[in-house]
N, C-alpha and C positions, 0 to 999 in steps of 0.2 A: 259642386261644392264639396261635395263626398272626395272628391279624387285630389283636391288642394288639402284636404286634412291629413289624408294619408302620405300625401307626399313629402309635408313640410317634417313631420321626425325624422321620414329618411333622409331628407335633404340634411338635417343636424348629425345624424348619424354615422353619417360617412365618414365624414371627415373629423371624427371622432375616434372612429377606430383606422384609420389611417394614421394621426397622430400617436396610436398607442404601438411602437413600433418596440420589440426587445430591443434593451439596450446592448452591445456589445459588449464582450467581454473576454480578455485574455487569459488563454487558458496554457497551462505552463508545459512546456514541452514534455514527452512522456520522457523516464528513465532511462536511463541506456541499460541493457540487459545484457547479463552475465553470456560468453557461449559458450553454453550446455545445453543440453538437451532436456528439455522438461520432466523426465520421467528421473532425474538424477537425484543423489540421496539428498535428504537437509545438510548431512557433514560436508556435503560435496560446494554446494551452495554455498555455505560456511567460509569456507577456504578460499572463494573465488571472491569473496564479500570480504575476507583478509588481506588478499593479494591487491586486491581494488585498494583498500582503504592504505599501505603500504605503498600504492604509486598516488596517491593523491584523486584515486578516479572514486570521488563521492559518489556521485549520481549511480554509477553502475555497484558501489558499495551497497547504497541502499536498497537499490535493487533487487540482490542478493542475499540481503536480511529477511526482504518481507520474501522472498520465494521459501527460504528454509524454513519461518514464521510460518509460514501458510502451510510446509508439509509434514511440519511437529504438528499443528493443529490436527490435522486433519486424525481420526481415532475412532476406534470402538469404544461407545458406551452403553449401558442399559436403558433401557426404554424407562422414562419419567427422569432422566438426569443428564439430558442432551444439553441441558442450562446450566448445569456446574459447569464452574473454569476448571478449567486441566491445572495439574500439579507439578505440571514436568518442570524441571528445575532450569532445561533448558530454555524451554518459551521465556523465561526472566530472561536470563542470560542472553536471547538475542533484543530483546526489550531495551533493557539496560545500555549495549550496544549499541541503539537504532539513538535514544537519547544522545547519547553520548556523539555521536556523529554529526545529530542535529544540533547540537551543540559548536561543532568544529571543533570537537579536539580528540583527532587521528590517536594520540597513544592511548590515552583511556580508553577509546573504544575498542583495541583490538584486545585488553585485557579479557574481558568477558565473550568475546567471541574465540579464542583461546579457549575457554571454559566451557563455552559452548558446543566446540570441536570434537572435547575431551567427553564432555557427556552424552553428543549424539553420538558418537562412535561407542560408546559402552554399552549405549540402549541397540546397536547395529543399525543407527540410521544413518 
């Protein structure tokens, strides 16, 4: 009797989690990546995120925002203000940009990545 009691949850069980299967889900193809070499400046990134956005190649535009996005981030700060935002005028400026793209509209965005060029190159990045 003891071994029909134990049986019959598993018997419910099974096929419980059998029906609990993840659902599928389409996941969006990665970015096309700029070719340069990782170790290249933000202004460099910049300009290949120009040139992209100038033939029409968004995805590889984008691309090329968050790579220069990511190596303006990147900074020395003091210890207890690792959680302040950065003030670089460029991180907007490629911001602004990234909007603007998402948006689809190619001339406004190359304004501020323009801007963006002009400022990382002043800072020597």
């Amino acid at each position: 009797m003891r071994t029909l009691f134990f049986a019959i949850p598993l018997l419910i069980a099974v096929p419980a989690a059998a029906l609990a299967q993840p659902a599928e889900s389409e996941a969006s193809p990665p970015l096309p990546v700029p070719n340069l070499p990782e170790s290249e400046r933000p202004s460099t990134f910049l300009r290949a995120a120009q040139a992209a956005v100038a033939a029409g190649r968004t995805g590889e535009a984008e691309s090329a925002l968050e790579m220069a996005q990511t190596r303006m981030l990147h900074r020395s700060v003091p210890l207890g203000q690792t959680g302040n935002p950065s003030d670089n005028p460029t991180i907007e400026q490629i911001s602004q940009a990234r909007r603007a793209l998402a948006e689809r509209d190619r001339a406004t965005c190359l304004q501020p990545i323009e801007a963006a060029i002009t400022s990382a190159t002043a800072q020597g990045f």
